[in-house]
Structure formats: C-alpha cells, structure tokens
N, C-alpha and C positions, 0 to 999 in steps of 0.2 A: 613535528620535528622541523618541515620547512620554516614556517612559523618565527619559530624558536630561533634558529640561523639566520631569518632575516631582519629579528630583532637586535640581536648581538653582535649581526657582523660587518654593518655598518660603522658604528661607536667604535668598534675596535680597530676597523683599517682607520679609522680618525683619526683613534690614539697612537698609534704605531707610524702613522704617517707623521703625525708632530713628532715624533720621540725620533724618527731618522731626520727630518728637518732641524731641530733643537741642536744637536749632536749628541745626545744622552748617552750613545754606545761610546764615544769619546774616553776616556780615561787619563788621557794625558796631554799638558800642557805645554808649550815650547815656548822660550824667549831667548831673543837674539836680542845684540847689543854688542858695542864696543867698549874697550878700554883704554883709556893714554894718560901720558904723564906730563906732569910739566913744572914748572920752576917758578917759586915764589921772591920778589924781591921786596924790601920796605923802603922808600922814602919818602922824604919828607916834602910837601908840599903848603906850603905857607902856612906851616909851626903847625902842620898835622900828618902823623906816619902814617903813608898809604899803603897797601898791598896792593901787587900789582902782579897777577895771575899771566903766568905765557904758557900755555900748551904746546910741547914740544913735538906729538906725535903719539902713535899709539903705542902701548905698553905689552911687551910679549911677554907670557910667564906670568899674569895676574890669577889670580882665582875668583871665582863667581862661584856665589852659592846660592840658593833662594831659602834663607830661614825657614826653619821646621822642619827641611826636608835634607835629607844625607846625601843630595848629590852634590859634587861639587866638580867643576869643570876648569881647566885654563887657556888662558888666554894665545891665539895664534901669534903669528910675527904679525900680523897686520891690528894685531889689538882685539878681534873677534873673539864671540863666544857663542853657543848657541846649547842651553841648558833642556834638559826634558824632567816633569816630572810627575809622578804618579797621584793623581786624584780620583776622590769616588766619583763614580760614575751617578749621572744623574739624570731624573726621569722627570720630563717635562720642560718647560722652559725653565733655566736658570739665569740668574744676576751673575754679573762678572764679581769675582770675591778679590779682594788684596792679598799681594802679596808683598815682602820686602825680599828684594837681593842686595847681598851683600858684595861688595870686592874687597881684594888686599891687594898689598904685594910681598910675595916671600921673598923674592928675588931684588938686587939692588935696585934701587931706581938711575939711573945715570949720574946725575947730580946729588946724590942724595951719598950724607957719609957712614948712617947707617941704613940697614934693612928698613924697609918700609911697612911691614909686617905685623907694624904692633898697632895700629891704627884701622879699623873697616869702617868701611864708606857703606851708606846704604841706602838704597832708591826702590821708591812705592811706583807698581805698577798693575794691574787690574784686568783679570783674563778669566775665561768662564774654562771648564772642559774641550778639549778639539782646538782651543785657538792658540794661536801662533802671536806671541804678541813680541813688539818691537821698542826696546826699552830706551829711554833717555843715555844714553852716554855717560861715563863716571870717569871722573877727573882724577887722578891718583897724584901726590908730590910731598915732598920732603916739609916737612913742619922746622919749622925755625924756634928759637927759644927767644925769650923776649929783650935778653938782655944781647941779643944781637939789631936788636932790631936800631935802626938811628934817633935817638932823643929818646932812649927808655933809660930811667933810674935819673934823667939829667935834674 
C-alpha cells in the first residue's frame, strides 16, 4: 500500500499544483474598459473630403456586452465598465480564446440628433479563465449621411 501511495502521489501533487498555478479553478473572466463619445466633421482639404474624428470625453449610459454571453453592463459618468462572465472551467494550461465586445448607445449622444443606438461598435480582445483583462477604448459618435458631407453629389 505504501508503495502504491508513493507511486501516485507524487504525479498527482504535480498535477494539482499546475491545475492551481494555471488558474483551472478560475471560471470567470473580467474586462474593464472605457467608453466616450465624440464628434465627426467633413472638410475638404485640397479637392479631398476629410474626416476629422474629436473625442469629446467619456460617454455615461453606454452598454457593453461581450457577444455570446447575456451579460450586459453600463457605462458610469466617467465612461467606465467593468463586465464579468461565465466560462468552463479548465484543467491544465489554456490558450487565451477571443472574445468580441460590443457597445452602443441607448441614450443620446450630446451632439448627436438621433439615438445612437442603432449602430454597435465591436472590439476583439483575448483572455484565458481567472484573468482580468483591460480592453482598447471604444469610440461612440453620431454618423452623418453623405449628402451632408461638403463636395458630395457636386
């Protein structure tokens, strides 16, 4: 029986030690990230319509979801989010998998004459079980139509 116990119970604090190292007991993932909005203009710049992107600050009242999964979170006054969500647990080391999140906006944008809401933005980020990962920023703004734009239809 000693034997027996000192064959098996070596390998197994091995495996058990990797498996609390890895995070395996892990189950769920976190991404933090911000939101803001900002304001598009078009001119022209030597017979060519430019866009020209101003970020005005962060956007409170956004939504963040992370596709596939039903949570969906909003956004503080300072633009923050911070989503959690439910993954199988995994035994051994694991690859970080993709994931896409999404934002909106339900709520007006400032400059914007309708809701913002019919458009979602989406940004790839990459997290295994247990980690906390910290996502690129998403830019939210009012989409113009072309025939506002300067030198469109001319």
């Amino acid at each position: 029986m000693r034997k027996l116990l000192k064959r098996f119970a070596v390998p197994l604090l091995c495996v058990l030690t990797s498996m609390i190292l890895t995070g395996c007991f892990e189950d769920e993932i976190t991404f933090k990230g911000k939101v803001f909005w900002a304001t598009v203009e078009y001119k022209e710049y030597a017979g060519e319509v430019k866009e020209i992107l101003t970020v005005k600050g962060p956007l409170e009242g956004a939504k963040v979801k992370v596709a596939g999964h039903q949570e969906t979170v909003t956004t503080d006054a300072d633009g923050n989010y911070t989503i959690k969500i439910d993954v199988p647990r995994v035994i051994g080391l694991s690859r970080p998998k993709g994931y896409w999140l999404q934002a909106w906006s339900p709520v007006w944008l400032p400059s914007a004459a309708v809701p913002g809401g019919d458009e979602i933005i989406s940004m790839y980020a990459q997290a295994r079980p247990g980690d906390t990962c910290e996502v690129r920023s998403f830019v939210l703004y009012e989409h113009t139509h072309e025939d506002q734009q300067p030198g469109a239809y001319e």
